[in-house]
MDAnalysis code that builds the backbone (N, CA, C; Angstrom):
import MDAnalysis as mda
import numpy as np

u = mda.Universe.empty(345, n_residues=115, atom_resindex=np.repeat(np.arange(115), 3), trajectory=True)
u.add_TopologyAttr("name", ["N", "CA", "C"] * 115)
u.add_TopologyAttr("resid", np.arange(1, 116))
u.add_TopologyAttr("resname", ["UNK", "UNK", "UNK", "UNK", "UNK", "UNK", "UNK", "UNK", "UNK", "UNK", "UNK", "UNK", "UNK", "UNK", "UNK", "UNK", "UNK", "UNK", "UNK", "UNK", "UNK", "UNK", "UNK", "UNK", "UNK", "UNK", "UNK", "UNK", "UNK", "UNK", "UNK", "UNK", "UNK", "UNK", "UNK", "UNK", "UNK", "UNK", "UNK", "UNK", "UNK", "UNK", "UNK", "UNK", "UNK", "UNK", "UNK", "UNK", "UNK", "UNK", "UNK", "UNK", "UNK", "UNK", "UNK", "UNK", "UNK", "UNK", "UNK", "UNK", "UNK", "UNK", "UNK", "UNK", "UNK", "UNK", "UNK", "UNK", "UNK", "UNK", "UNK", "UNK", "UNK", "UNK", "UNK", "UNK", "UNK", "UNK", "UNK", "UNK", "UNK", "UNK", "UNK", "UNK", "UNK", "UNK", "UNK", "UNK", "UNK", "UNK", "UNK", "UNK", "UNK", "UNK", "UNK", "UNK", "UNK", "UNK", "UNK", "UNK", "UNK", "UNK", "UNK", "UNK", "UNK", "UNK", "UNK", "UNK", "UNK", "UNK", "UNK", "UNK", "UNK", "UNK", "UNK"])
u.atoms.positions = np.array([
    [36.728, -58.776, -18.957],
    [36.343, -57.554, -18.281],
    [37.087, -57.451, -16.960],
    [36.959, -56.125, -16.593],
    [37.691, -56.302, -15.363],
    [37.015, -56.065, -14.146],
    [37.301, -56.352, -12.792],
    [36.545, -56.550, -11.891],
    [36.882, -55.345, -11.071],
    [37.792, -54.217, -11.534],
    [38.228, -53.133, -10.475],
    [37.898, -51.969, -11.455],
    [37.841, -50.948, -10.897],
    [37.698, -49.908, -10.954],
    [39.134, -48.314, -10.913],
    [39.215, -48.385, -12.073],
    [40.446, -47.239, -11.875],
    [40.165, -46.061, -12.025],
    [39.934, -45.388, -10.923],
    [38.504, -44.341, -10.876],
    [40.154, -43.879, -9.817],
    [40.522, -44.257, -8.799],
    [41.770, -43.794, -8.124],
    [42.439, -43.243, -8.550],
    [42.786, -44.400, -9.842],
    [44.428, -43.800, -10.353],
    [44.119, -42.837, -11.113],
    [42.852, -42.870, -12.073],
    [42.404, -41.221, -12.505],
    [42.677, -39.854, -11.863],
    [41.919, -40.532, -10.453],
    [41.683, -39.050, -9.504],
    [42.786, -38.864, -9.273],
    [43.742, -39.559, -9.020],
    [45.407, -38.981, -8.376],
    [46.210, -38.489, -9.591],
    [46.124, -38.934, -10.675],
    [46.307, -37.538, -11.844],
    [46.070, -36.355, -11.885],
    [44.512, -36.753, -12.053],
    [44.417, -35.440, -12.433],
    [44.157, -34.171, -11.360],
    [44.189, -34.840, -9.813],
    [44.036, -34.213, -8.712],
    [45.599, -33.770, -8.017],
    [46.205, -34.815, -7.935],
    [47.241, -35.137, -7.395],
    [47.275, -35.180, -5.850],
    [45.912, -36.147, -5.586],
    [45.689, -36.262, -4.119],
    [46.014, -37.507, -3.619],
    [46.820, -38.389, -4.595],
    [47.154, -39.659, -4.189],
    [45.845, -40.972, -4.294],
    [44.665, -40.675, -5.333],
    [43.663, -41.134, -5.159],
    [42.561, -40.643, -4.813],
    [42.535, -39.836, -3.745],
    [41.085, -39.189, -3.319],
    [40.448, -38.073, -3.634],
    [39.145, -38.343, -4.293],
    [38.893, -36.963, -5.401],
    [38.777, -35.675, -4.344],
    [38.918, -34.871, -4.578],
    [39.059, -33.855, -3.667],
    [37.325, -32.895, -4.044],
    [36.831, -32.097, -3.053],
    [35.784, -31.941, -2.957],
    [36.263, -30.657, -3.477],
    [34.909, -29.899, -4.327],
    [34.671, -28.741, -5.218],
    [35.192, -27.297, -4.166],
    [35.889, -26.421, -4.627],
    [36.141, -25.159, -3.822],
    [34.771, -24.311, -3.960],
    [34.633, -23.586, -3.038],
    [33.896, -22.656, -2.505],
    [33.189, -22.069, -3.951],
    [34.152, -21.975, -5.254],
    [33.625, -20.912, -6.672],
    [33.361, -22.017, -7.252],
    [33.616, -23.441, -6.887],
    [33.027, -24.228, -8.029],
    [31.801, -24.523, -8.339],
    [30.518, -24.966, -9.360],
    [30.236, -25.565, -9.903],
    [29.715, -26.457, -9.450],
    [28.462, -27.276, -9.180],
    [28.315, -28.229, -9.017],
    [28.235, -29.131, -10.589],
    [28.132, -30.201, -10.362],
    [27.897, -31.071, -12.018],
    [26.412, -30.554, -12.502],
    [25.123, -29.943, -11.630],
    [24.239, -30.223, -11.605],
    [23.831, -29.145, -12.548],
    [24.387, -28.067, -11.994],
    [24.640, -26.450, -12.239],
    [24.970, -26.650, -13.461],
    [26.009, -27.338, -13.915],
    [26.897, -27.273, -15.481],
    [25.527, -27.829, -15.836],
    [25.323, -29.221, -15.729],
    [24.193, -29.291, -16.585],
    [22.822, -28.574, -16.944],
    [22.876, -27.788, -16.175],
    [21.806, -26.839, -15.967],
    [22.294, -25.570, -17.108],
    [23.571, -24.907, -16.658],
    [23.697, -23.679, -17.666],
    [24.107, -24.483, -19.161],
    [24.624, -25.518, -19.478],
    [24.676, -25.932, -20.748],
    [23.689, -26.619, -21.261],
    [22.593, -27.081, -20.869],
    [21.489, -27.319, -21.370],
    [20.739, -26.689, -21.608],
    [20.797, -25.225, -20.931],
    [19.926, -24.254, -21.167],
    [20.577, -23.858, -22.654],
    [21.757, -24.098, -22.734],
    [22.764, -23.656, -24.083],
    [22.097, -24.523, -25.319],
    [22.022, -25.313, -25.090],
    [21.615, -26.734, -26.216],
    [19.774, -25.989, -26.537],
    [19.058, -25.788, -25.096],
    [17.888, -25.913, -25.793],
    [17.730, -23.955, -26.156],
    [18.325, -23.320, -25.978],
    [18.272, -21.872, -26.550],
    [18.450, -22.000, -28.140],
    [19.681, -23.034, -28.543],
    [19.419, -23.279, -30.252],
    [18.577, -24.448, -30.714],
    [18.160, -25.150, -29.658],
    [17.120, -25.658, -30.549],
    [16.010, -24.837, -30.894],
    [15.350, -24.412, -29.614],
    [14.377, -23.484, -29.709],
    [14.131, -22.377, -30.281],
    [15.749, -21.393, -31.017],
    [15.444, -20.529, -31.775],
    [15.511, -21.032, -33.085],
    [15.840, -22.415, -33.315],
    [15.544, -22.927, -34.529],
    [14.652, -23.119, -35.082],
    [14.051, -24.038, -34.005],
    [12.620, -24.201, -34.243],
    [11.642, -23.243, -34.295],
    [11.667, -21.922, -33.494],
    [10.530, -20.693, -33.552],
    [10.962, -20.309, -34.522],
    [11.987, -19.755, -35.349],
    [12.403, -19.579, -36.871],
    [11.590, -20.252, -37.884],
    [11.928, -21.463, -37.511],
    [11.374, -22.259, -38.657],
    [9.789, -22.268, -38.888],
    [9.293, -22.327, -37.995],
    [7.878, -22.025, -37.926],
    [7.085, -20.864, -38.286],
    [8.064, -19.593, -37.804],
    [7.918, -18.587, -38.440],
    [7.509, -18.779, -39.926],
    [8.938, -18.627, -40.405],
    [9.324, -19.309, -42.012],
    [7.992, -19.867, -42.008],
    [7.422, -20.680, -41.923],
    [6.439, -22.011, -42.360],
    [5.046, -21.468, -42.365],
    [4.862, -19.923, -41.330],
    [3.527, -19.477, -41.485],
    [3.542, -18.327, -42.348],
    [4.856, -17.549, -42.962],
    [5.327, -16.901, -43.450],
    [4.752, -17.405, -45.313],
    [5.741, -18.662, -45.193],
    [5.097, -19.394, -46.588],
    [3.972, -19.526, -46.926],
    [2.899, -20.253, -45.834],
    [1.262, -20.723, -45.376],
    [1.084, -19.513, -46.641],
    [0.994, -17.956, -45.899],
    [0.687, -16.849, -46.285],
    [1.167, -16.298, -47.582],
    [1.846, -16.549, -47.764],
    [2.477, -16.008, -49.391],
    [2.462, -17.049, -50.053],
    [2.658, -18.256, -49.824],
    [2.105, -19.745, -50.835],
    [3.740, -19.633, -51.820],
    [4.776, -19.567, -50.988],
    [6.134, -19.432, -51.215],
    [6.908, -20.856, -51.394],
    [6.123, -21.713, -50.990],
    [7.006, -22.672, -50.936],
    [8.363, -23.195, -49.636],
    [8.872, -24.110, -50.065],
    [9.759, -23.861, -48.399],
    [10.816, -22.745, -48.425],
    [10.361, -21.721, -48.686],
    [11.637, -20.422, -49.179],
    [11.880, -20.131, -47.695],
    [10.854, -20.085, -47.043],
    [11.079, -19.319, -45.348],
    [11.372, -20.131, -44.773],
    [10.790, -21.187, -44.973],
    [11.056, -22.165, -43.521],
    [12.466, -22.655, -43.790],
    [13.027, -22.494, -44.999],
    [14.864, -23.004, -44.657],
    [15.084, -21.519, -44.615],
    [15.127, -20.281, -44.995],
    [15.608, -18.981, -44.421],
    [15.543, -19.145, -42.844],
    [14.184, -19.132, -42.385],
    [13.848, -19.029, -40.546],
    [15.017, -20.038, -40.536],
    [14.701, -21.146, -40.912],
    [15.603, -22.700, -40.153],
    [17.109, -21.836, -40.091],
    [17.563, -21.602, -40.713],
    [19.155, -20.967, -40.615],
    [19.172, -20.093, -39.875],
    [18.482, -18.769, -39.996],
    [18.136, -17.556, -39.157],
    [17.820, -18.123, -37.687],
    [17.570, -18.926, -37.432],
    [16.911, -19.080, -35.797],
    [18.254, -19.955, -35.350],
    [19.083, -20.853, -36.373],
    [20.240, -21.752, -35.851],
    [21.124, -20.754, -35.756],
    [21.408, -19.839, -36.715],
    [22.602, -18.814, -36.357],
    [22.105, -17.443, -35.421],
    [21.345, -17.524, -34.915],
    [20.587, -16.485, -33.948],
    [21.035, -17.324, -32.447],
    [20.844, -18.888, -32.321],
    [20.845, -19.246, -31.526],
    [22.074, -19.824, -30.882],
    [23.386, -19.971, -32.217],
    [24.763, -20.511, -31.948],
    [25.433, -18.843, -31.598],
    [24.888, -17.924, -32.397],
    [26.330, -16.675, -31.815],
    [25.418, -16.322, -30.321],
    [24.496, -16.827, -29.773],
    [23.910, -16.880, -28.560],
    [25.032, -17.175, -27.739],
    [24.924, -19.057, -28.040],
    [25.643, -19.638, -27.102],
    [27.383, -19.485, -27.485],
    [27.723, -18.779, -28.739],
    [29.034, -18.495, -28.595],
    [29.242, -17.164, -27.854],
    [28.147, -16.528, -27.785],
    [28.787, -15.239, -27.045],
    [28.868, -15.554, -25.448],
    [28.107, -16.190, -24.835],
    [28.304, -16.803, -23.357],
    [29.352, -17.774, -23.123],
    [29.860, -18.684, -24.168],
    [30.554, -19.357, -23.598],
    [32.196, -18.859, -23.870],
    [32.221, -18.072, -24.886],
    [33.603, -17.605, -25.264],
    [33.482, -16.090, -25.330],
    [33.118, -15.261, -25.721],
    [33.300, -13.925, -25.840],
    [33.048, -13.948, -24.580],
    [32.115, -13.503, -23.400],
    [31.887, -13.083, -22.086],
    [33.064, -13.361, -21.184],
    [33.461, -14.786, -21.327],
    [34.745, -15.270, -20.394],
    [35.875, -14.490, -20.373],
    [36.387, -14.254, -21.958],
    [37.481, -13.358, -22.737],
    [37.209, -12.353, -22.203],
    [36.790, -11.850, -22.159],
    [35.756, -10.183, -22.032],
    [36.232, -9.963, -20.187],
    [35.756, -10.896, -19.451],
    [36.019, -11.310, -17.643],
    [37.248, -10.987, -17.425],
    [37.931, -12.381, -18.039],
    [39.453, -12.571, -17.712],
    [40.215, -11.245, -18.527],
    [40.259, -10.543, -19.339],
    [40.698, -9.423, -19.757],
    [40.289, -7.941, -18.761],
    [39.535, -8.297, -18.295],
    [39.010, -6.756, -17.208],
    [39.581, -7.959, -16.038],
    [39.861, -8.780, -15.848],
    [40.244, -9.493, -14.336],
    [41.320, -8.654, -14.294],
    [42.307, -9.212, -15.521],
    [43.721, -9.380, -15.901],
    [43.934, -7.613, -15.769],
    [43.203, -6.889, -16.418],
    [43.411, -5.507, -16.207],
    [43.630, -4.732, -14.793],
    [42.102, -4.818, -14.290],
    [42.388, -4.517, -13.036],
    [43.386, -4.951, -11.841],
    [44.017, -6.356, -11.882],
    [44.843, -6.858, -11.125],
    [46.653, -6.529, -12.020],
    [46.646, -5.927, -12.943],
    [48.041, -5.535, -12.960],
    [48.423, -3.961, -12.551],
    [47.894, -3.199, -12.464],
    [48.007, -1.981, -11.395],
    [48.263, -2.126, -10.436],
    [47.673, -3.074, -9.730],
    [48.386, -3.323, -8.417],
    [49.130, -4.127, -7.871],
    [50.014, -5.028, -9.139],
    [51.364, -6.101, -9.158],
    [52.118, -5.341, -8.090],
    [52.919, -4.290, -8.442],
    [53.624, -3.339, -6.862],
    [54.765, -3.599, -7.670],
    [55.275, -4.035, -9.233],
    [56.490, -3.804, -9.274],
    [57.414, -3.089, -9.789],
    [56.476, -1.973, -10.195],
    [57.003, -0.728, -10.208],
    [57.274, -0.697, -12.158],
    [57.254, -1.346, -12.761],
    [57.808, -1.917, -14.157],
    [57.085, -0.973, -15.155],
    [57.424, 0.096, -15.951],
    [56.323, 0.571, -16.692],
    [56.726, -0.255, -18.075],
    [55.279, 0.575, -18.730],
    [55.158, -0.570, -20.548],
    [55.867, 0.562, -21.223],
    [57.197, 0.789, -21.571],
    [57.599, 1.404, -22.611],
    [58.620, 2.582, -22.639],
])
């Protein structure tokens, strides 16, 4: 095992501060925050899985269906709850950076038209 720590030569990669991790800008993120909005991500599909499924399960209770609902809900509440967290983590961003990207080329200044 080793007795040092290459936690430096990391940070001066991927920082390029010569070693010293450099502290978060003003728009960043804390770690705390990430874990906070992506856990809220994790438990939004568990939880619409699970209220699905239960659904499903009192759904059956009542019609004496068998597990017909509770794997319908079980899928219905997992794919209710993944195009959730795919629409926040990828469509919304796309969606940002495309109206960023829009609004900031009108006013490039270089005179260049499309066509």
């Amino acid at each position: 095992m080793r007795g040092f720590s290459q936690a430096g030569i990391v940070a001066a990669v991927v920082t390029g501060s010569g070693g010293v991790v450099q502290k978060p800008e003003e728009g960043d993120d804390g770690s705390l925050a990430q874990l906070g909005r992506y856990g809220g991500h994790g438990l939004t599909l568990g939880l619409s899985t699970a209220l699905f499924a239960w659904i499903g399960w009192r759904v059956d209770e009542r019609l004496h269906t068998g597990p017909l609902f509770v794997i319908l809900g079980t899928f219905t509440g997992f794919a209710a709850g993944f195009y959730s967290m795919y629409r926040r983590l990828v469509i919304e961003p796309r969606i940002a950076a495309r109206d960023r990207d829009a609004r900031d080329e009108p006013g490039s200044g270089d005179g260049a038209t499309g066509g």
